[in-house]
C-alpha positions, 0 to 999 in steps of 0.5 A, spaced: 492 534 479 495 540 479 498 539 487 503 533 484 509 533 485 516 530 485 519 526 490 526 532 488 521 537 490 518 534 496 525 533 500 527 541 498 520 542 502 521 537 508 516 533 506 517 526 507 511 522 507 509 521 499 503 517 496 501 516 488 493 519 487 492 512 484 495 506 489 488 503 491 490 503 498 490 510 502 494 507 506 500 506 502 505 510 502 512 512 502 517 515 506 522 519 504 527 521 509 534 525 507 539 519 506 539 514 500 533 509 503 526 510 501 520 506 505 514 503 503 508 502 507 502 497 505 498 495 510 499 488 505 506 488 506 507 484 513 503 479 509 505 479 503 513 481 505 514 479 511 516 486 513 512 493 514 516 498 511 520 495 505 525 499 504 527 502 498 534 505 495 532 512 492 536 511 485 531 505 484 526 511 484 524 517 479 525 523 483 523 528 478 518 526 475 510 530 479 506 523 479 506 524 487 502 528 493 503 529 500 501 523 504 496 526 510 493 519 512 495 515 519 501 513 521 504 506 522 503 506 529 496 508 529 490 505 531 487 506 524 494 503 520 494 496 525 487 495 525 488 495 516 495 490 517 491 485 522 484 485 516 490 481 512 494 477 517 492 469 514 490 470 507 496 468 504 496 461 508 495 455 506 488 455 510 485 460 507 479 458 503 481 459 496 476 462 491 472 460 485 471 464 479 465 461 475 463 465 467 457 467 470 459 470 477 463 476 473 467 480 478 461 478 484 464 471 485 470 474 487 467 476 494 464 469 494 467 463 497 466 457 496 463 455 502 458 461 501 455 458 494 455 452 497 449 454 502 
């Protein structure tokens, strides 16, 4: 944890490209550039916002205190990066089968639709 550092300390070193160690996705990221906009990047977004980046103003952000890292993982127009945003086109629609969660699945049921218990 030593290498965190703040979104300040990052600008002063040229790096733009930041993520938090403990986001879920290692695609998530932000950019940084000089100015007063940050962009975040979530292959999710697309789907879930509509657009990928969102665009953040800096003040919104706390830029001293060392929770962030050096993002080093694929850009957005990678291969890598349109293949994760194309695995969540749909899923927020209508048509997307729902899942359902009984006592006694746990957490496993969350994997399984209902068309799949159903077999």
């Amino acid at each position: 944890m030593s290498n965190l550092i703040s979104i300040k300390e990052a600008e002063a070193a040229g790096i733009e490209r930041l993520r938090k160690p403990i986001w879920a996705n290692p695609l998530d990221h932000l950019h940084v550039p000089k100015g007063i906009w940050a962009h975040l990047y979530c292959p999710f977004n697309k789907e879930c916002n509509g657009r990928d980046p969102v665009k953040m103003l800096k003040f919104q952000l706390d830029q001293t205190t060392k929770e962030w890292e050096q993002y080093t993982g694929p850009l957005p127009d990678s291969a890598e990066y349109k293949a994760a945003v194309a695995a969540y086109d749909g899923c927020l629609t209508d048509s997307a089968e729902p899942y359902e969660l009984t006592e006694d699945d746990g957490f496993a049921g969350l994997a399984r639709t209902q068309s799949e218990r159903s077999q």
